[in-house]
N, C-alpha and C positions, 0 to 999 in steps of 0.2 A: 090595571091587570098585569100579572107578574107571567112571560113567559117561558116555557122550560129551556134549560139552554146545553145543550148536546158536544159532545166530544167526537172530535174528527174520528175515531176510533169507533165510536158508539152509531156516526151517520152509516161509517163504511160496514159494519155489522149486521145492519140493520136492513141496507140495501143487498148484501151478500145472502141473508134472509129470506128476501123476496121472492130473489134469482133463483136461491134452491127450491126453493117452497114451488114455484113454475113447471110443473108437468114437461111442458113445452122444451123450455130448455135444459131437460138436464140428457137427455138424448137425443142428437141432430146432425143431419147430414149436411152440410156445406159446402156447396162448389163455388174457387175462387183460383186466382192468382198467387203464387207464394211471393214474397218481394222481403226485405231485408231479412233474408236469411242467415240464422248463427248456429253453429255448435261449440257449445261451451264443454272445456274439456272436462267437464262434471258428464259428459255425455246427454246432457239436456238440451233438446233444439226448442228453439225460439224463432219467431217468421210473425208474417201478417198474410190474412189471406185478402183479398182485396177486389172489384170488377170495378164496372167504370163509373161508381158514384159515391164506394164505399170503402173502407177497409175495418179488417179486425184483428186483434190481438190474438195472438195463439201461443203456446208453448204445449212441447211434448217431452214428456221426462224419459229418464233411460229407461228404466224399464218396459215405457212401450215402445220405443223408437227400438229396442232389441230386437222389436217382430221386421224392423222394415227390411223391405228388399233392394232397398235402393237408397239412392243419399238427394233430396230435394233440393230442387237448384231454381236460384229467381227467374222468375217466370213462367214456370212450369206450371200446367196445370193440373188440380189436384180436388180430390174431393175426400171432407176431413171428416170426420167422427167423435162429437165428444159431447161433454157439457160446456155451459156455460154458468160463469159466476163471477165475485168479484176478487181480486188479491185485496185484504185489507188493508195492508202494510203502504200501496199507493195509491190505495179507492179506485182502482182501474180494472174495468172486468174484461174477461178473454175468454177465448173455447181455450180448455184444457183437451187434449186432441189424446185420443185414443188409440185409431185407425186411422191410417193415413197411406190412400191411394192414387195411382196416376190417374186424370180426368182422359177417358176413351180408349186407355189400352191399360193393361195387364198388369200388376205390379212385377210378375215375372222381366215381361215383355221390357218395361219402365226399368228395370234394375239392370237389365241385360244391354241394354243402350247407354245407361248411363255408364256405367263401368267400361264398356267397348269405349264410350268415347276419352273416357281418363286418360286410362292404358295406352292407347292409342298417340294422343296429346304429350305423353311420357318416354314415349318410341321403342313400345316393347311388342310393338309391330311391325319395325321396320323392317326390311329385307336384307338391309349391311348386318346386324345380327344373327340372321340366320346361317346354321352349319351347315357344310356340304355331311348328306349322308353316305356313312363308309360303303363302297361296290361291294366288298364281301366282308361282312361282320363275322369277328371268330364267336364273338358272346353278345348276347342278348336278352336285355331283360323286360319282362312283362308285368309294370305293374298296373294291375287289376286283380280283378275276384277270381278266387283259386274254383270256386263253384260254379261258374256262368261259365253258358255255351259261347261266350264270346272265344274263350282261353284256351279250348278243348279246339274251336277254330284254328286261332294261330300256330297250335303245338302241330295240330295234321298239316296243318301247310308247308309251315317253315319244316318240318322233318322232311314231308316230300318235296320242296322246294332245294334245298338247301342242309343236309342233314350233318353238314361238317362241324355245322355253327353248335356253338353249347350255346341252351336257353337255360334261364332265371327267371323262375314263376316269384315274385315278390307281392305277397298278397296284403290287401287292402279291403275295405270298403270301399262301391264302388256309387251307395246310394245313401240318404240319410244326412245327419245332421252332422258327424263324425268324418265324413267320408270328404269332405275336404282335406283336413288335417293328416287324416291318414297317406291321402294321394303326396300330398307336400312331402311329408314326411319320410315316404317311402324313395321319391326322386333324391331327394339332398342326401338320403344312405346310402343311395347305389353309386351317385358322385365320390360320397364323402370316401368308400372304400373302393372306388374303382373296379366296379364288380363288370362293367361289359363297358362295349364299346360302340352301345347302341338300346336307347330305352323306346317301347312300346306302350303306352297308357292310352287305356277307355274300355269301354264296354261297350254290351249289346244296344238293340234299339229301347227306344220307354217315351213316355211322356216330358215335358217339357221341365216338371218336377221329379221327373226320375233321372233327369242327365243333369241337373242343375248344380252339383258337388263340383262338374268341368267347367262351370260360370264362376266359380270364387276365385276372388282375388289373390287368397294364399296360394293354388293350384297355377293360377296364371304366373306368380314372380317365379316359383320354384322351376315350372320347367325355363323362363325365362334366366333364370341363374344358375340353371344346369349346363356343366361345362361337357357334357356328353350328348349329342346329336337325340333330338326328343322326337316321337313320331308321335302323332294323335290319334285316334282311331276313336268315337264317340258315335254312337247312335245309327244311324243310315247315313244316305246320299243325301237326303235336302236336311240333316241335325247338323247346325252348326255353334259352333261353342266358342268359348272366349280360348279354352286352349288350344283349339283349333287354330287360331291368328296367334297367340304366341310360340306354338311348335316349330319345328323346324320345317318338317314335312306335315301337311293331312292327307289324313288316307280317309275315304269315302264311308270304310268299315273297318272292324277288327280283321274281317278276313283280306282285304285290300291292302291293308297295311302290311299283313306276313308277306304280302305276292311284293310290294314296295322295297320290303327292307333286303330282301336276299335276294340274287339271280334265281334261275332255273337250272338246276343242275343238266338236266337236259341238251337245255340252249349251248349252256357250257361246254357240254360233250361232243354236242355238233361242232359248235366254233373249234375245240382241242382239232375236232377229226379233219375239217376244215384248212385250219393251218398246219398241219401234220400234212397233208395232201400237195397244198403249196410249198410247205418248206421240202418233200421230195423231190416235186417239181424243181424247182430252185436248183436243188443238189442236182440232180441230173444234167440240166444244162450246162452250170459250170463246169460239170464232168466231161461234158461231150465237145466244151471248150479249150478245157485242158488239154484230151485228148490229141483233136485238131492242130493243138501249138505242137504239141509231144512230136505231132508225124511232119511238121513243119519245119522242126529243129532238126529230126533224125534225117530230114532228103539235105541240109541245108553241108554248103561248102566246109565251113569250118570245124563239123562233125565230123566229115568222111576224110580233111586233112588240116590234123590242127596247126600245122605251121604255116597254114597259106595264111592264116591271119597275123605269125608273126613276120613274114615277108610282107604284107600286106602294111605294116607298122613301119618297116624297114624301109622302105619306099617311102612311104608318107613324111620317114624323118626325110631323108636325104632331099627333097622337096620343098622340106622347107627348111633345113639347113645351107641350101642355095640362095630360096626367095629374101633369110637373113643377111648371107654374105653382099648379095647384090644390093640390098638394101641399106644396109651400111657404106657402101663404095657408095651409090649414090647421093648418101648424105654426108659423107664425107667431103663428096665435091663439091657440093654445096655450101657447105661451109667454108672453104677457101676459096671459093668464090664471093662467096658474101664478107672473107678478112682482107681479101684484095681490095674492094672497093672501099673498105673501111679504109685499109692504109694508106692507099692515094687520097682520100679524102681531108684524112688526117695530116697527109704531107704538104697538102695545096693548104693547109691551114697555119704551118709554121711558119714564124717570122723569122728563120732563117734563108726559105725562097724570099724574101722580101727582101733580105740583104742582098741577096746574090745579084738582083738587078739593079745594084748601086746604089742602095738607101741604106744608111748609116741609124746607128740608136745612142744619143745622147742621154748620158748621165751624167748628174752634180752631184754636190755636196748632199743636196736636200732627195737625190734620187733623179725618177724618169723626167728628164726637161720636157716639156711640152707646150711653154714660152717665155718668151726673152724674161718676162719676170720673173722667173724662176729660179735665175743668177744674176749675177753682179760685177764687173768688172775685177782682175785678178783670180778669180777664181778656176780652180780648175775642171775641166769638162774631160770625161774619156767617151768617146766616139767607139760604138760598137761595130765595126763593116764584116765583112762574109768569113775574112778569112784572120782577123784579131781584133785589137781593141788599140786606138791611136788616145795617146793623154798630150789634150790642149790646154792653153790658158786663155781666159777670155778676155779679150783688149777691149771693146769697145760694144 
């Protein structure tokens, strides 16, 4: 009996076949483990999803990984969406993943951690980056939506806050698909032409999908590479956003932020009035200090006769054109008192007092004699005594 004999192409065909032909598996939900995760710069990811006795092959191509919110990282837990079948090419079959969600939280929720923790990890949240904001900004610009009550906010505040400042409404999308790009966009124009010297971005309150344009990544480098002082302002008091940790400043709201960026002109006016108050203060004392010397100098001697101060000079020299003379006679005497003792000193040291008490200084041929070996018979010796020089010859 002659058996049929099949081509590795023909088996894998055949079993891929099966798999479609399966009700079951051609739409299914799948909770697992993500573990050797890849993104190929085709924009194609590849993973296994896995629990504790199995794993499976997976890939998602770029055009649905477009939808994701987030980037899958080993480990994570996830619950996938696709079919199953086989790839002919290595007879190896996989869920082709369609959807793909964080297992227990949100994909919002899942995107928005994941990206805070990148960002973070990169230190575009550090605080040694962040700019001090200017005390009184002369310009200021607002980008958000020229329409929303957030903008009509900050325009009544900052005018009655602060009405010196010139504002810049720089309009944008605020919500949407577009409305990252636009935000990016509109930051790196108001640097690129140095339009203020202090930027405003976000909007009113919304849902988690209506403020989610302030979670992209583009929006996050831009105010991060904005070389002008960024303020956030997104949502209420508990919305908090990824621009939010890369701003310079968060404000709570769009209207917190106008009260943030500028004084009160008010406060201002107080403080003017304030030290206006002090500094006459000020003036007055020194005035009444002035004064006081004024009537101190007018009672004083040298006012009512001014040569008593140059008799008063006159005196003072002759005082010490004495305490000089007498100090010089002094050390005068001294000094010849200290040359006296030098010369006796010096006298008691010459060896002519040593002649005078009858001691003589021989010299030879060779100089000072100082014993008989010195010279030699015949030779002559001159004898120095007190009062000349005697020349011997020496006999013996």
């Amino acid at each position: 009996m002659q058996y049929p004999v099949y081509s590795v192409s023909q088996v894998n065909n055949h079993i891929k076949g099966l798999l479609d032909s399966d009700a079951a598996l051609s739409g299914l939900f799948i909770r697992g483990e993500v573990s050797n995760y890849k993104l190929y710069p085709s924009g194609h990811h590849y993973f296994s999803l896995k629990d504790e006795t199995g794993a499976l092959s997976c890939v998602m191509f770029r055009r649905e990984a477009a939808t994701l919110r987030f980037r899958p990282q080993n480990g994570m837990k996830v619950i996938a969406f696709g079919y199953v079948t086989v790839y002919p090419r290595d007879g190896k079959y996989q869920l082709y993943v369609s959807n793909l969600a964080a297992d227990g939280v949100g994909d919002l929720h899942a995107a928005f951690e994941e990206l805070k923790a990148r960002l973070a990890a990169q230190g575009l949240f550090d605080e040694e980056h962040k700019k001090p904001i200017p005390r009184f900004p002369k310009r200021i610009a607002l980008v958000t939506s020229p329409a929303g009550a957030a903008v009509r906010d900050m325009l009544r505040i900052l005018g009655a806050r602060w009405p010196m400042a010139e504002i810049f409404v720089v309009p944008c999308r605020v919500q949407g698909a577009e409305a990252p790009g636009e935000i990016a966009g509109a930051i790196s124009w108001v640097n690129a032409r140095g339009l203020a010297d202090l930027i405003i971005t976000g909007r009113g309150g919304g849902s988690m999908e209506d403020l989610w344009c302030f979670n992209d990544e583009r929006v996050a480098r831009a105010i991060y590479a904005s070389g002008i002082p960024v303020i956030s302002a997104v949502g209420h008091e508990p919305d908090v956003t990824i621009a939010d940790y890369v701003a310079d400043l968060r404000a709570a709201t769009p209207s917190n932020a106008a009260e943030l960026a500028v004084p009160d002109q008010n406060e201002q006016y107080a403080l003017l009035a304030q030290l206006e108050r002090r500094m006459a203060k000020a003036m007055e004392g020194r005035l009444t200090q002035a004064r006081a010397a004024l009537e101190r100098a007018g009672k004083s001697r040298m006012l009512r006769d001014p040569m008593s101060w140059v008799d008063d000079r006159r005196q003072l020299l002759d005082r010490q054109r004495d305490r000089l003379g007498h100090g010089l006679t002094l050390s005068m005497a001294r000094d010849r008192e200290r040359f006296g003792r030098l010369a006796a000193s010096l006298d008691a040291l010459s060896p002519l007092k040593v002649l005078g008490r009858g001691y003589s200084i021989a010299k030879g041929p060779k100089g000072l004699v100082k014993s008989v070996k010195d010279v030699g018979p015949g030779e002559e010796l001159r004898l120095r005594v007190s009062d000349g020089d005697i020349l011997c010859e020496v006999k013996d």
